[in-house]
C-alpha positions in Angstrom: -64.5 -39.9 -57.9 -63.4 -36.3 -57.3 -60.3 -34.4 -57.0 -61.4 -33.7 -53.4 -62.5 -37.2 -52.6 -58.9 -38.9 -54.1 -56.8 -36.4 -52.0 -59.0 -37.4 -48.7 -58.3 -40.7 -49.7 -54.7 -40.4 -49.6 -54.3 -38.0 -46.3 -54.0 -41.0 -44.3 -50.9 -42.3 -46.2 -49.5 -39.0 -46.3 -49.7 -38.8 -42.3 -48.3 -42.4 -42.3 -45.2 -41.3 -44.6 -44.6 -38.0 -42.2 -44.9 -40.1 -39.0 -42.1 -42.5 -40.8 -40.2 -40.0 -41.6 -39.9 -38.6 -38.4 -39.1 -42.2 -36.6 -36.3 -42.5 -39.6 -35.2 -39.0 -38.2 -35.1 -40.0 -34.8 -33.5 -43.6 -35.8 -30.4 -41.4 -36.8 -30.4 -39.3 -34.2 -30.5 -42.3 -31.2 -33.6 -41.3 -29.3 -34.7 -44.6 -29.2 -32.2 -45.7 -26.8 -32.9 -43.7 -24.2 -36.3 -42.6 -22.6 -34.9 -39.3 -21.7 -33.6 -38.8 -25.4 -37.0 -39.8 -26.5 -38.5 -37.6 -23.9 -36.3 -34.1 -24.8 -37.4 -34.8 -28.6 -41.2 -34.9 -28.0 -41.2 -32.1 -25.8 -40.1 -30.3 -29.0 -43.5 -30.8 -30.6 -44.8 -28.0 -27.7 -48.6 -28.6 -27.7 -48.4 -31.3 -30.3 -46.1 -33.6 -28.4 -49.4 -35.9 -27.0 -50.4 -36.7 -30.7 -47.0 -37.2 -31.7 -46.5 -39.5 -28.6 -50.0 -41.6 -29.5 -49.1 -42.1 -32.4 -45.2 -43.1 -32.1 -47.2 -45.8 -29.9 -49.8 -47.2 -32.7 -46.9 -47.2 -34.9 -44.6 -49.0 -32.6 -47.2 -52.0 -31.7 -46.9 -52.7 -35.7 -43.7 -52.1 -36.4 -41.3 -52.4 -33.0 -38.9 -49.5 -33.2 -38.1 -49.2 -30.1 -36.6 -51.6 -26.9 -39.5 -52.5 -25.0 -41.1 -50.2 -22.3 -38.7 -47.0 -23.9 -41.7 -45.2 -24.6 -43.9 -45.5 -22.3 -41.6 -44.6 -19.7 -40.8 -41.7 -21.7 -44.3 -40.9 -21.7 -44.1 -41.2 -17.4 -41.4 -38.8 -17.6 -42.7 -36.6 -19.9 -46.3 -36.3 -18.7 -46.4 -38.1 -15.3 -47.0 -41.2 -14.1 -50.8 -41.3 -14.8 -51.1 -39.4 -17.6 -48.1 -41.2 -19.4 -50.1 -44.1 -18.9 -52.7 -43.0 -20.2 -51.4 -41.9 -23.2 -49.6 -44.9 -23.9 -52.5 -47.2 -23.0 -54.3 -45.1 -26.0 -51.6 -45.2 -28.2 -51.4 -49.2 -27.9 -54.9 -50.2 -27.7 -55.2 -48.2 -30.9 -52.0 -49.5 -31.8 -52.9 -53.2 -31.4 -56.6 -52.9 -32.7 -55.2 -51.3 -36.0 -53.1 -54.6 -36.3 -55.9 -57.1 -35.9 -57.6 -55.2 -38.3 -54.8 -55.2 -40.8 -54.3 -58.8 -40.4 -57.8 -59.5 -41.1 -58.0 -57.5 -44.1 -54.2 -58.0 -45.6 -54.0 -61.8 -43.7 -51.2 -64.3 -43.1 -48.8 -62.0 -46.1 -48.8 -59.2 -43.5 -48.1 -61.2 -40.6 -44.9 -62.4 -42.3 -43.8 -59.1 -43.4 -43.9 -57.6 -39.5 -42.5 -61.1 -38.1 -39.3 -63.2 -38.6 -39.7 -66.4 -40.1 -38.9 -68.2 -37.2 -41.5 -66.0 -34.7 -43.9 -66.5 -37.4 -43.3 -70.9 -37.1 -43.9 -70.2 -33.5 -47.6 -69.3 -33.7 -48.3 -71.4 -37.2 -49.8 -74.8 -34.5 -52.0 -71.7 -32.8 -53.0 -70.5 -36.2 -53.8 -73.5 -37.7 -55.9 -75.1 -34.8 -57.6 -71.8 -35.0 -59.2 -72.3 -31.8 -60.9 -69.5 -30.0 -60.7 -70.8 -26.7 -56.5 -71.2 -27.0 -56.0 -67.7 -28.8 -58.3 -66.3 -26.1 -55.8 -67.7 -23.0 -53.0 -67.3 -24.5 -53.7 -62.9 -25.4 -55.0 -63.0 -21.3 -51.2 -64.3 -20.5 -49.5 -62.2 -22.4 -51.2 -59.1 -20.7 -50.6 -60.5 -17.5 -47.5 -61.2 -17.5 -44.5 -58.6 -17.7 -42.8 -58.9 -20.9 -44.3 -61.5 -22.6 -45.0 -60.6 -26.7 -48.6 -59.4 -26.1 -48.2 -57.0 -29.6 -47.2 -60.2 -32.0 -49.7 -62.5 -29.8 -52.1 -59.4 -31.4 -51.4 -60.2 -34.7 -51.3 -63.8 -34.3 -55.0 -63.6 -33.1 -55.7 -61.5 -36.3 -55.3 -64.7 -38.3 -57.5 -66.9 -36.1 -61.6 -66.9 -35.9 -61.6 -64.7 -32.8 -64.2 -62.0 -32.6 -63.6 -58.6 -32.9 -65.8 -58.1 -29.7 -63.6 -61.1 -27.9 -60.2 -59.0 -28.5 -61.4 -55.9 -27.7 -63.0 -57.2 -24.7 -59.5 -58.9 -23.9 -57.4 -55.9 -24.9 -59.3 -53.1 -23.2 -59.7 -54.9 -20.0 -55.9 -56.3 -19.2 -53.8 -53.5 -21.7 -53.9 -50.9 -18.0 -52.6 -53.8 -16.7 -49.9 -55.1 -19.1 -48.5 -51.2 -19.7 -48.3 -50.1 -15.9 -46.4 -53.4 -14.5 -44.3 -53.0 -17.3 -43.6 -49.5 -17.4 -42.9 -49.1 -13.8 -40.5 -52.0 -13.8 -38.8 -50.4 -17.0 -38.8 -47.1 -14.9 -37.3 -48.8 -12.0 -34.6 -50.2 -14.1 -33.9 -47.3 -15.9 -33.8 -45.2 -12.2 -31.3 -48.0 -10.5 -29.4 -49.6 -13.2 -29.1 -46.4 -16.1 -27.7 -48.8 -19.2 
């Protein structure tokens, strides 16, 4: 293998430890606990602020930095209503595909590493019937309904015999869904009742 091919390799790490190190950053400065916070530090990325915005979303689906619905309202303030959407309907389909993938490849050790113990005995029935049909319904009623845990539900069905095509089927139809009820109750929350 060459020099060039061996740094390739590692680019994508290196992206992956700045992206870290820049949610670490914004850990200590607070921005996570407030969209407009999160908002004002984006918009200081200029012309960069989408990709830094996708990507705080594929990160957050894997590992949950922020209080639910933070960012993707931040992305309807930021960029506006539709385009906020978009963007974070990009970010976690990418977000939640990368997961599934992850859990296929690394298996039940990754799982356990995102998860408490006790989420992870929630889903351990689900994962050991490993039935298609019940991993299938249950990844519909988590898009459908507000709130429900639709990103561990994600990596639950990772573990299971469900097809690639099956989840993306699943995930590309009802994600628009999922993120635009939620977001515009978050953003009705955060407009009536500021925490």
């Amino acid at each position: 293998m060459t020099r060039l091919q061996k740094s390739l390799r590692l680019l994508p790490f290196l992206g992956l430890f700045i992206l870290f190190g820049l949610v670490l950053y914004g850990l200590h400065l607070g921005i996570f606990k407030s969209p407009v916070l999160l908002k004002n530090f984006i918009h200081q990325f200029g012309q960069w602020a989408i990709i830094v915005f996708i990507l705080l979303q594929i990160v957050q689906v894997i590992i949950p930095i922020l209080p639910g619905g933070i960012s993707s309202v931040a992305g309807m303030l930021m960029f506006g209503n539709i385009y906020g959407l978009l963007y974070s309907y990009i970010g976690l389909v990418i977000g939640e595909i990368l997961a599934f993938l992850l859990v296929r490849h690394y298996g039940k050790g990754f799982v356990k590493a995102i998860l408490t113990p006790k989420k992870y005995e929630e889903f351990t029935d689900l994962v050991n019937a490993n039935d298609d049909r019940k991993i299938q319904r249950l990844l519909i009623w988590t898009l459908l309904i507000p709130f429900a845990p639709d990103d561990i539900v994600c990596l639950v069905a990772g573990m299971t015999d469900i097809s690639l095509k099956k989840f993306l089927r699943i995930i590309l139809l009802l994600k628009p869904w999922s993120i635009g009820v939620y977001s515009y109750i978050m953003v009705y929350l955060f407009e009536h009742h500021p925490f």
